[in-house]
VMD Tcl script that draws the C-alpha trace (Angstrom):
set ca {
  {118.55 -74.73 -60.46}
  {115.78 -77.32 -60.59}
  {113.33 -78.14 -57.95}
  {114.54 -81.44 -57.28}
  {117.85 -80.12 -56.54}
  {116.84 -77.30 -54.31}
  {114.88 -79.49 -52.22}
  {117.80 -81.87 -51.41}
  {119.97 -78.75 -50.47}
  {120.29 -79.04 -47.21}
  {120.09 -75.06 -46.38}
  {116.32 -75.68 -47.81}
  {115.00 -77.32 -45.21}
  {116.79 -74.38 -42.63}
  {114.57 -71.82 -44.59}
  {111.39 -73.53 -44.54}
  {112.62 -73.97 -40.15}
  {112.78 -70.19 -40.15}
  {109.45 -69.42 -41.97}
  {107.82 -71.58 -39.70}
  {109.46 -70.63 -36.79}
  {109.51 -66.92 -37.13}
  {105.87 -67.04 -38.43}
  {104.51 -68.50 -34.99}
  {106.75 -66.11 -32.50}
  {105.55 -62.89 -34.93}
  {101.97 -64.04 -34.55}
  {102.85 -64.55 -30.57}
  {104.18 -60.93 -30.51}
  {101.00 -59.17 -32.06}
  {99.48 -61.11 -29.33}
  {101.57 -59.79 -26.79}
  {101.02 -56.21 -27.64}
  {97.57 -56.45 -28.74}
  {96.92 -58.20 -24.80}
  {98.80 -55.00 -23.45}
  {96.84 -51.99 -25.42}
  {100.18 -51.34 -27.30}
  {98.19 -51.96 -30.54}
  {93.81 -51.65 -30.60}
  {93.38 -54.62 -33.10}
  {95.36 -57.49 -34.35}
  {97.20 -56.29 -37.43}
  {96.57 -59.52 -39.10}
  {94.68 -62.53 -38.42}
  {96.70 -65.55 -37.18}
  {94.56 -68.02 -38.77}
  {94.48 -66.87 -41.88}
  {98.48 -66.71 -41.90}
  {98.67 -69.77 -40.69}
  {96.46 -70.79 -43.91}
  {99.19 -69.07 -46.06}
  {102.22 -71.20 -45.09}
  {100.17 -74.26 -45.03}
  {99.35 -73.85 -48.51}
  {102.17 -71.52 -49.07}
  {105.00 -74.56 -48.18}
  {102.43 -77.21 -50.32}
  {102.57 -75.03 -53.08}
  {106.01 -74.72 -52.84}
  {106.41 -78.06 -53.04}
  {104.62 -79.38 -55.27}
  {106.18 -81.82 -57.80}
  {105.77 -85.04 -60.06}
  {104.35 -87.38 -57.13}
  {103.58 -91.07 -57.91}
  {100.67 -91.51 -60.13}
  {98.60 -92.75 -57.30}
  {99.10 -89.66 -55.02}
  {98.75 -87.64 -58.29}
  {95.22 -89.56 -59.17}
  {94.06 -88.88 -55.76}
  {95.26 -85.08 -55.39}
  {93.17 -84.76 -58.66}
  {90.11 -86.57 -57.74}
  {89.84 -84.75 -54.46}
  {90.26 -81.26 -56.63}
  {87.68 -82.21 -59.01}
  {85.38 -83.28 -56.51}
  {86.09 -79.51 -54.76}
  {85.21 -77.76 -57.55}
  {82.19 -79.71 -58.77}
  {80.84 -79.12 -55.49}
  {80.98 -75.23 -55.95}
  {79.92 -75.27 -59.51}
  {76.94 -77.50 -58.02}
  {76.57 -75.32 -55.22}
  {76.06 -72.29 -57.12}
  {73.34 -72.94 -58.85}
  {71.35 -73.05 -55.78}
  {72.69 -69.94 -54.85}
  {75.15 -71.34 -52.37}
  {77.51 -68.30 -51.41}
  {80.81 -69.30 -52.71}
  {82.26 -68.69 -49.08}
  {80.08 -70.72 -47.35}
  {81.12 -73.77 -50.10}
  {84.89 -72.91 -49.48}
  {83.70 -73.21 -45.73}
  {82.31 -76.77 -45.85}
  {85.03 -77.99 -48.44}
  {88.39 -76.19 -47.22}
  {89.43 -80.06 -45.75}
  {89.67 -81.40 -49.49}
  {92.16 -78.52 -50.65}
  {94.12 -79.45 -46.84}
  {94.33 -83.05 -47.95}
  {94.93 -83.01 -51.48}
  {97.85 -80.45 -50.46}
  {99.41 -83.56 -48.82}
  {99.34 -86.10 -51.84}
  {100.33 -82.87 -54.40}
  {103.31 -82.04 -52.40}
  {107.00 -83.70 -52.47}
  {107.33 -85.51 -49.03}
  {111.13 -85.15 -49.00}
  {112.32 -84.80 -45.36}
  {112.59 -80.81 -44.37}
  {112.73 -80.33 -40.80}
  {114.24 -81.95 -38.15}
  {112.95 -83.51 -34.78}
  {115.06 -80.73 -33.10}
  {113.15 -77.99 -35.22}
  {110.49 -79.39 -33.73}
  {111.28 -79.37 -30.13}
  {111.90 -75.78 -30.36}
  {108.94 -75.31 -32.15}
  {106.52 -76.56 -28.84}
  {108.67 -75.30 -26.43}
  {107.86 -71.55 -28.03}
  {104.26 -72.84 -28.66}
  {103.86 -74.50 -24.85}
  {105.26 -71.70 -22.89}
  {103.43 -69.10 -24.63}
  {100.46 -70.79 -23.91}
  {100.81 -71.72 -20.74}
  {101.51 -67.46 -19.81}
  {98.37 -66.42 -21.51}
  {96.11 -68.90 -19.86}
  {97.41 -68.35 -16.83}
  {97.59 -63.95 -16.72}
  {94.09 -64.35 -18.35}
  {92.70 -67.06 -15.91}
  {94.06 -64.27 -13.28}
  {92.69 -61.57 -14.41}
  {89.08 -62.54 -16.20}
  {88.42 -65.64 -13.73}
  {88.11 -69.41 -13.78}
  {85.18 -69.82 -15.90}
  {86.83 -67.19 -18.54}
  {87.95 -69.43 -21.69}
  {91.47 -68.73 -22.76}
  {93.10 -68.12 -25.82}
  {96.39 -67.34 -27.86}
  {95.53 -67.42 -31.61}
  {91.99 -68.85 -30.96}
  {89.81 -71.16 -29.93}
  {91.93 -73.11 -27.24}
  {89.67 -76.77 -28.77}
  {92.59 -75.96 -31.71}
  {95.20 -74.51 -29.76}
  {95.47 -77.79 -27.65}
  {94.70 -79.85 -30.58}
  {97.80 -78.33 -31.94}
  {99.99 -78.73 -29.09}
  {98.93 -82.34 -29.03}
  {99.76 -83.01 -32.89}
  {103.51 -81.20 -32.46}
  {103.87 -83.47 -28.78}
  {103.36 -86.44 -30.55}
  {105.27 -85.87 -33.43}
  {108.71 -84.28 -31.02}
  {108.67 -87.28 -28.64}
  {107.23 -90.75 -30.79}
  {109.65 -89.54 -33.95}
  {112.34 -89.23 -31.19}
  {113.90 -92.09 -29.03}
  {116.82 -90.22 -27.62}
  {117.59 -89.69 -23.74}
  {115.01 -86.75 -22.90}
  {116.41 -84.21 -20.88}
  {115.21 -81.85 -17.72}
  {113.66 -79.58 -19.63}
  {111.67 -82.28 -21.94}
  {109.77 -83.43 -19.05}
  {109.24 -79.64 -18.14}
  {107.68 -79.00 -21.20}
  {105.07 -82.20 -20.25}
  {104.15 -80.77 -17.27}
  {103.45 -77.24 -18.77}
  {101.50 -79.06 -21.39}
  {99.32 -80.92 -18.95}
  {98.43 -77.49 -17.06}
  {97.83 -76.08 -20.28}
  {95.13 -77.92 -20.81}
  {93.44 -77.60 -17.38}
  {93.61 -74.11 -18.09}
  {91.89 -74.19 -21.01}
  {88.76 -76.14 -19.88}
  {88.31 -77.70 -22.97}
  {87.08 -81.13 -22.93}
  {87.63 -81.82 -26.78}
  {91.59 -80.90 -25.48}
  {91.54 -82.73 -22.28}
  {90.74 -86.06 -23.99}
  {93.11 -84.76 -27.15}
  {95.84 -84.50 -24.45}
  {95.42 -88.04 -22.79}
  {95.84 -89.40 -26.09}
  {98.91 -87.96 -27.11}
  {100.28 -88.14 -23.04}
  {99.53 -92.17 -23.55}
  {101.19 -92.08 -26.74}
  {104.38 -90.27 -26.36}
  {105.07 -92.03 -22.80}
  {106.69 -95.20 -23.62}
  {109.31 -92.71 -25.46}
  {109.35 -90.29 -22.71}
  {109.82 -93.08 -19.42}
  {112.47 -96.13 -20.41}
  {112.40 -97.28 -16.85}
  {109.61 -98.31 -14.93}
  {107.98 -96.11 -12.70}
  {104.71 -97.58 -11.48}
  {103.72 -95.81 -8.61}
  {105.01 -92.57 -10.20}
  {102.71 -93.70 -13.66}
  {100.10 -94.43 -11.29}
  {100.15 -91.41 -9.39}
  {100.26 -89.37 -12.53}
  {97.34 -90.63 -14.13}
  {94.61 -90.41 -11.11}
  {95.58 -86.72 -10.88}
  {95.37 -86.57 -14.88}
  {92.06 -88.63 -14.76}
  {90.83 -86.23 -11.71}
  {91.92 -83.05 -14.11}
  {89.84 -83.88 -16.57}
  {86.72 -84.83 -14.31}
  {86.94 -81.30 -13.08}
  {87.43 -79.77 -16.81}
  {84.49 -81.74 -17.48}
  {82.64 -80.80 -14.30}
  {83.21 -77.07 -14.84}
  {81.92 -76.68 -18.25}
  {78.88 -78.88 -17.42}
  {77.73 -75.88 -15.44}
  {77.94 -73.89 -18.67}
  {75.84 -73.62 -21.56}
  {77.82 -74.76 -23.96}
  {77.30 -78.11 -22.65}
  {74.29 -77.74 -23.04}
  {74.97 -76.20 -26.93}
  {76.52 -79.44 -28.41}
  {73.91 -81.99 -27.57}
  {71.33 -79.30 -28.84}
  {73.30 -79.30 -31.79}
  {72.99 -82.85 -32.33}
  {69.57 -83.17 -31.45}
  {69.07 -80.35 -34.27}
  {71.17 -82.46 -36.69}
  {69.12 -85.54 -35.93}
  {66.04 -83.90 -36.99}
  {67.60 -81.95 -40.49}
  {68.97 -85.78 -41.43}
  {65.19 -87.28 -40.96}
  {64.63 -84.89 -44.17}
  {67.32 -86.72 -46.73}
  {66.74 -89.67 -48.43}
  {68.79 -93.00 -48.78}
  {71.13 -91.55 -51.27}
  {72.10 -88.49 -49.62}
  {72.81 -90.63 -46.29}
  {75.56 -92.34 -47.99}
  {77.12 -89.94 -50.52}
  {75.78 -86.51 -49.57}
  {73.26 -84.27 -51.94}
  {76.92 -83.38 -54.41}
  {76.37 -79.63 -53.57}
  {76.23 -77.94 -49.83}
  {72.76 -77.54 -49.17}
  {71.28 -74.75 -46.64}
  {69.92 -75.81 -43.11}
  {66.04 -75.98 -43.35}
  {64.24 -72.18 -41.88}
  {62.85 -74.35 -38.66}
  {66.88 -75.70 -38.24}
  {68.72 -71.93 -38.51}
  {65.87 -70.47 -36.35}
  {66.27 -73.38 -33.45}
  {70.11 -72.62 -33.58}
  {69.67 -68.60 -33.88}
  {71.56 -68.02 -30.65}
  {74.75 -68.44 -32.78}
  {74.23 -66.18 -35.26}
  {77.72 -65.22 -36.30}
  {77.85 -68.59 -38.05}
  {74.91 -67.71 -40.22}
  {75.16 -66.59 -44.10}
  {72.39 -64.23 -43.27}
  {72.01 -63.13 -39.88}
  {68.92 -60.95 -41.30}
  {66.97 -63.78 -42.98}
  {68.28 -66.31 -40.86}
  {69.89 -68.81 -43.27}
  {72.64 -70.99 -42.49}
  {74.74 -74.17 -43.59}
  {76.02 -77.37 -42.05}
  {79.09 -75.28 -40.36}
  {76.46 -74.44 -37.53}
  {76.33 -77.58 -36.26}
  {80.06 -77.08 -35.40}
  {80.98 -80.77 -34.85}
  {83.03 -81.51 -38.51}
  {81.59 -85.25 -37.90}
  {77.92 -83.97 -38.09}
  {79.16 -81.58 -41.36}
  {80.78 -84.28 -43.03}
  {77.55 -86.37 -42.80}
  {75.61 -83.95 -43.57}
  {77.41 -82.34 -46.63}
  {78.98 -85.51 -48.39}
  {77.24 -88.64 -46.65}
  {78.77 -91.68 -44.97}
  {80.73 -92.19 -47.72}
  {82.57 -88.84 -47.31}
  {83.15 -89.06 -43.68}
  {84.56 -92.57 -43.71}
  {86.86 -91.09 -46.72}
  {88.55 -87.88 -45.34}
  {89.76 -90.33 -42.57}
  {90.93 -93.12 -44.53}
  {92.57 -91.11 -46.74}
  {94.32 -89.07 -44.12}
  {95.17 -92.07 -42.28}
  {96.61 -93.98 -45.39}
  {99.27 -91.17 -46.48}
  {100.34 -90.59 -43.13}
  {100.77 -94.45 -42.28}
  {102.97 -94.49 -45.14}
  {104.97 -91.74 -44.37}
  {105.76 -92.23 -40.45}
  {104.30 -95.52 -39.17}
  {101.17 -96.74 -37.44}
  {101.40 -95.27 -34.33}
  {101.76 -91.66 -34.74}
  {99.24 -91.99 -37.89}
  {96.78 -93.40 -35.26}
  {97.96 -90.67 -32.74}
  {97.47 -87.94 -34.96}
  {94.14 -89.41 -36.73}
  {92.92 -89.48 -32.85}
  {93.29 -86.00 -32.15}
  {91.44 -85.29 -35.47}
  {88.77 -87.16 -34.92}
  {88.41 -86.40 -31.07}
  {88.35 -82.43 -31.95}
  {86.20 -82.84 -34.79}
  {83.36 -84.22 -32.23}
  {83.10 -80.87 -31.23}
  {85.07 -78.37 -33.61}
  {86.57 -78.22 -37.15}
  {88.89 -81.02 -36.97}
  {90.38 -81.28 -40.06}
  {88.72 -78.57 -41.35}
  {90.99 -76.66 -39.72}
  {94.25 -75.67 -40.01}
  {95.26 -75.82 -36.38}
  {94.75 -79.44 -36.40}
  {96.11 -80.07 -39.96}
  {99.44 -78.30 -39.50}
  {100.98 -81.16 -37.18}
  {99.90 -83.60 -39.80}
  {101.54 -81.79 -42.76}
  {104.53 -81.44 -40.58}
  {104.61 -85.36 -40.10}
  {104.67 -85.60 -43.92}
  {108.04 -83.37 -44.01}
  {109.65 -83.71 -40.90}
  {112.84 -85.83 -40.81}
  {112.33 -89.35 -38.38}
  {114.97 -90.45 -35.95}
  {113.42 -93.67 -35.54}
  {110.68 -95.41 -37.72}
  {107.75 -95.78 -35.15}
  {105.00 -98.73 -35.64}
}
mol new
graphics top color blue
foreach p $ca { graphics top sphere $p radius 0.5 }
foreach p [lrange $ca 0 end-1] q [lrange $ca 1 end] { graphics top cylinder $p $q radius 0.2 }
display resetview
């Protein structure tokens, strides 16, 4: 059977539902007896799984895209392996390369891969009401038991986690115009106290986005004083998220960060402020030893060497790595496949959330915040949204 004709079957899509599906409760499981002492370490790592079926399902579906995807996919995989042939011949560890460059392989996966419609907006719903509860019973045993300034976690950092839950929001309610039901609006509410839980601020402002987005599709009648009342207790939510984590450190860490960054990008020349220095270059000895408080992000905790993925931020990477020219490009190129796929809005949405977790994380460097993307570019729309 060809792969043109398996794709269209509709018992296809079903599968790729299960893997999906199944892939996110087994990972929620480990977690479950790993948090109970049932098992002493996580059997596998739900990241990299996660990694798998991204590029697993891409793989899967790759086929004979227009020429223009096809020209892009190919410039963006040329580009990711000049940079390591570049790279190593400065003695850039090949891990650290794949580090700084795994958001080229992410977004040529979505021009290489047939964009036939796969899952459904039901899938979907099912999908974050697994992902929302689950979430919303870890943060809240763990905020019991390790206290309010303890940050929690399913699969990891909870800057993804919500950045996640934000992308699959978005995509269940704009891609959807139908009556919403009891439980719909349940799922909102567990969402917002998700995210207080977490005390993320990258998530707080991820989750007013997609809360402003979705709501037109969520409220048909007008409520003003209920839409009022809502948003000054969202608004005072995340003053108090941000008010909380001001008293910690880490607050302090990402303006450090920056002010580090500042100082490394006095050192590059006109050139490599607009299209990067074509190979990832080390942080300077006076730059790794300033930020030597977060050593597990070094290459060489001994000798104190480390890359751009220090600075955290994917913004201040991208700048740093491939110039202004490369961080305008990952966005536009992002935005311009989605937009043609499912509309404006929820391209904007989504590029949002991106963009506002990448001031402080990975972004789309990530696969927590790519997955809702790539599951825009297969997901079958109720409604065309603009």
């Amino acid at each position: 059977m060809r792969p043109s004709s398996i794709i269209h079957n509709p018992s296809f899509g079903k599968n790729y539902e299960t893997v999906i599906f199944y892939t996110f409760a087994t990972l929620i499981f480990q977690q479950i007896l790993y948090s109970l002492n049932v098992i002493q370490f996580r059997l596998v790592d739900s990241t990299t799984v996660l990694e798998i079926l991204y590029f697993g399902i891409a793989i899967s579906l790759i086929s004979i895209t227009p020429r223009a995807s096809l020209i892009k996919a190919f410039i963006l995989i040329f580009i990711f392996l000049l940079i390591i042939l570049f790279s190593s011949q400065i003695s850039t560890p090949l891990y650290e390369t794949i580090r700084a460059t795994k958001w080229l392989v992410f977004t040529s996966c979505l021009y290489l891969m047939d964009t036939r419609k796969l899952i459904s907006v039901r899938f979907l719903s099912k999908l974050l009401n697994l992902l929302v509860i689950s979430t919303f019973i870890f943060y809240t045993l763990q905020k019991i038991a390790f206290g309010n300034h303890f940050r929690p976690y399913l699969f990891t950092e909870n800057n993804y986690e919500i950045a996640l839950l934000s992308g699959i929001l978005c995509l269940r309610f704009i891609l959807d115009n139908s009556r919403k039901k009891g439980y719909d609006k349940l799922v909102i509410i567990l969402f917002v106290i998700t995210i207080f839980l977490s005390g993320s601020r990258s998530g707080a402002i991820c989750g007013l986005i997609s809360l402003y987005a979705i709501y037109p599709h969520t409220n048909k009648k007008k409520k003003t004083p209920v839409t009022l009342l809502f948003s000054v207790l969202f608004i005072y939510g995340i003053s108090y998220v941000f008010n909380i984590r001001s008293q910690n450190i880490q607050f302090i860490d990402r303006i450090y960060f920056f002010q580090i960054f500042i100082s490394e990008m006095q050192n590059k020349n006109w050139f490599e402020w607009i299209f990067g220095s074509l190979r990832i270059t080390p942080v300077s000895n006076d730059g790794c030893y300033a930020l030597k408080f977060y050593q597990t992000l070094f290459a060489d905790q001994i000798n104190l060497s480390c890359y751009s993925v220090v600075f955290h931020s994917i913004l201040l990477r991208l700048l740093y790595d491939f110039g202004l020219i490369g961080l305008l490009m990952s966005s536009i190129l992002i935005f311009s496949i989605l937009r043609k796929e499912i509309g404006k809005k929820l391209s904007v949405t989504l590029l949002l959330v991106s963009l506002i977790n990448g001031a402080s994380v990975s972004g789309i460097n990530n696969v927590y915040v790519m997955l809702p993307i790539f599951l825009a570019m297969i997901v079958k729309k109720v409604a065309h949204q603009d």
